[in-house]
Rosetta silent file (secondary structure, phi, psi, omega in degrees, C-alpha in Angstrom):
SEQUENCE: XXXXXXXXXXXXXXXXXXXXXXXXXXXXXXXXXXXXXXXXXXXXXXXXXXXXXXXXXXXXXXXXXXXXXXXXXXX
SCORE:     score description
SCORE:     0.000 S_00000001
   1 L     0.000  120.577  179.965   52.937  -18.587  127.566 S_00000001
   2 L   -59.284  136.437  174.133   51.958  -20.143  124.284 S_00000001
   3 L   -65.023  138.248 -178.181   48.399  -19.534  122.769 S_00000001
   4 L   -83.950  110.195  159.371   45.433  -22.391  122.830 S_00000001
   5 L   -49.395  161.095 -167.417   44.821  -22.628  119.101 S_00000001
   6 L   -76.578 -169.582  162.766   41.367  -21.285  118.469 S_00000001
   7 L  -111.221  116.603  178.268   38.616  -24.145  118.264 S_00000001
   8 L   -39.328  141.506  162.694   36.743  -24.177  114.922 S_00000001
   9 L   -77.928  144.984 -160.239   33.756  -22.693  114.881 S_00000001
  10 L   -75.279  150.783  156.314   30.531  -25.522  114.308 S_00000001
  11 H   -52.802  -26.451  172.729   28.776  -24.916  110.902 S_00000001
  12 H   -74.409  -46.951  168.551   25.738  -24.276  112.173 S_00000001
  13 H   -80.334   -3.407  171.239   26.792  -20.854  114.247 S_00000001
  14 H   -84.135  -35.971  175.949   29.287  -20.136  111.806 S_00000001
  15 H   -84.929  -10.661  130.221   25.796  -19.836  109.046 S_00000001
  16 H   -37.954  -76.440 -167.645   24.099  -18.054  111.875 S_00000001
  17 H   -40.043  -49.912 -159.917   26.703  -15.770  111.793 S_00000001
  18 H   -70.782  -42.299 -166.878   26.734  -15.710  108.269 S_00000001
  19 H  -104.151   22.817  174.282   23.071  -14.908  107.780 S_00000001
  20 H   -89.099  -63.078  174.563   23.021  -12.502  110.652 S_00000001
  21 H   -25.789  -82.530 -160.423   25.393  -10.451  108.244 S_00000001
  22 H   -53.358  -46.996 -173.893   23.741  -10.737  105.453 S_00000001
  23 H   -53.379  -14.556 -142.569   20.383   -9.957  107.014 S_00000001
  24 H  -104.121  -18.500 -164.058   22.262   -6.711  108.437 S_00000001
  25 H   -90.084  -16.462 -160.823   23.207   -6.100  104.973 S_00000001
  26 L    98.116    5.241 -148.558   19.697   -6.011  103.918 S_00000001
  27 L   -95.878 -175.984  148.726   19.276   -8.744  102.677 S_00000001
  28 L  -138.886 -169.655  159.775   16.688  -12.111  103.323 S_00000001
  29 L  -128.735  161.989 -159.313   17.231  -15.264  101.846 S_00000001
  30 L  -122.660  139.023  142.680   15.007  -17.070   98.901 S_00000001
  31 L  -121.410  164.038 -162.980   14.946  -20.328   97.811 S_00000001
  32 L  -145.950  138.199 -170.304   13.593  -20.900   94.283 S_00000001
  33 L  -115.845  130.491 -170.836   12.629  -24.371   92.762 S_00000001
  34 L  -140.213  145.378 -172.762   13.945  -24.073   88.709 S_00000001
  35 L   -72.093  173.383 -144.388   13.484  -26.754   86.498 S_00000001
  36 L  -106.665  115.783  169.271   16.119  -29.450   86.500 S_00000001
  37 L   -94.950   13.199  167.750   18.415  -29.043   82.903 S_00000001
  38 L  -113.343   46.468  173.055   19.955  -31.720   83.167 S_00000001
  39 L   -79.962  128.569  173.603   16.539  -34.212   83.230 S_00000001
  40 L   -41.050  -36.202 -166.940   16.860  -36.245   80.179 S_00000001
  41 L  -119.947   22.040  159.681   14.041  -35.119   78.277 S_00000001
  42 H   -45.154  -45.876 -174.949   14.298  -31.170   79.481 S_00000001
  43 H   -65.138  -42.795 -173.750   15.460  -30.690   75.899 S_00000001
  44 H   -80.857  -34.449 -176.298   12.371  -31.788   74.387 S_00000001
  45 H   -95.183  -17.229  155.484   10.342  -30.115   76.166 S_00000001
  46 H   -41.664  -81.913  167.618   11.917  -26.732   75.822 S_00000001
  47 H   -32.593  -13.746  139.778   11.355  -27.355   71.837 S_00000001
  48 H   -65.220  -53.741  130.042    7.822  -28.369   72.384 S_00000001
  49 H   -26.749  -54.255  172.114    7.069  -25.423   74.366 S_00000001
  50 H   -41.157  -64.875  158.743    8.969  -23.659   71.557 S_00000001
  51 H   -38.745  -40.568  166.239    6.914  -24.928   68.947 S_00000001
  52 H   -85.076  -31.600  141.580    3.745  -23.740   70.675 S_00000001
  53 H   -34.093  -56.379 -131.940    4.767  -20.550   71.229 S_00000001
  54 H  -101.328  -61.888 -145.873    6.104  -20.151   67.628 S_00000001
  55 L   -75.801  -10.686 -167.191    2.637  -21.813   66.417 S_00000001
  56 L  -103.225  -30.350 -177.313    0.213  -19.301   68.526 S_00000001
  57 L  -107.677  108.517 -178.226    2.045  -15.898   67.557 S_00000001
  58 L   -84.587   -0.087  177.414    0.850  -15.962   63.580 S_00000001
  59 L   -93.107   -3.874 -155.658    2.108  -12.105   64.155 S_00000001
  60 H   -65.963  -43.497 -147.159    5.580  -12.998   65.390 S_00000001
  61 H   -68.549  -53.077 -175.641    7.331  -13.355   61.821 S_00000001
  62 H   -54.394  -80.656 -163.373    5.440   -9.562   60.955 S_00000001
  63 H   -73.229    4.666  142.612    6.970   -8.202   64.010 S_00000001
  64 H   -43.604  -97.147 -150.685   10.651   -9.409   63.316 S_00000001
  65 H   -24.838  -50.248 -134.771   10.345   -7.726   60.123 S_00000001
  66 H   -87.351  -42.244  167.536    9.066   -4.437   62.064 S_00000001
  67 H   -46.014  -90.122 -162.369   12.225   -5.023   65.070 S_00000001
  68 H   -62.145  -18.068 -173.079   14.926   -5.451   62.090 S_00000001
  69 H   -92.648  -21.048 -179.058   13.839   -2.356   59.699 S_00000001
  70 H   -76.184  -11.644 -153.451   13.700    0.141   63.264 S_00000001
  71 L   -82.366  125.892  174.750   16.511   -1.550   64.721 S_00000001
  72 L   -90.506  149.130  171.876   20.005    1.097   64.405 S_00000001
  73 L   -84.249  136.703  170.617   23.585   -0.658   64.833 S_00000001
  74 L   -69.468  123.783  158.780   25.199    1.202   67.312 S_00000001
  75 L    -7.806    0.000    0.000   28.272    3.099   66.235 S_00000001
């Protein structure tokens, strides 16, 4: 007697399933809100934010210098 193909499982109990694993695994889930890089003007403000950064550590340049003479190349 020939087999009844199975019937897909619905997406919603198949991502039950899915996060029943993963929880089993040890896991939780996260969601995270990150800024958007592709916003038109994202670019700008990373370099504006750069710029303030840069302009606030008047020690930054001295502790290159201090970074490159300890720093060894590895082998």
């Amino acid at each position: 007697m020939p087999r009844q193909p199975k019937r897909p499982v619905p997406p919603p109990k198949r991502m039950a399933s899915y996060r029943q694993r993963m929880r089993a695994a040890g896991l939780r889930p996260v969601q995270i809100w990150v800024p958007d890089t592709r916003a038109p003007d994202f670019a700008e403000k990373c370099r504006r934010q750069a710029r303030a950064v840069a302009a606030d550590d008047p020690a930054g340049d001295e502790l290159m210098r201090f970074v490159a003479q300890i720093y060894e190349l590895p082998e």
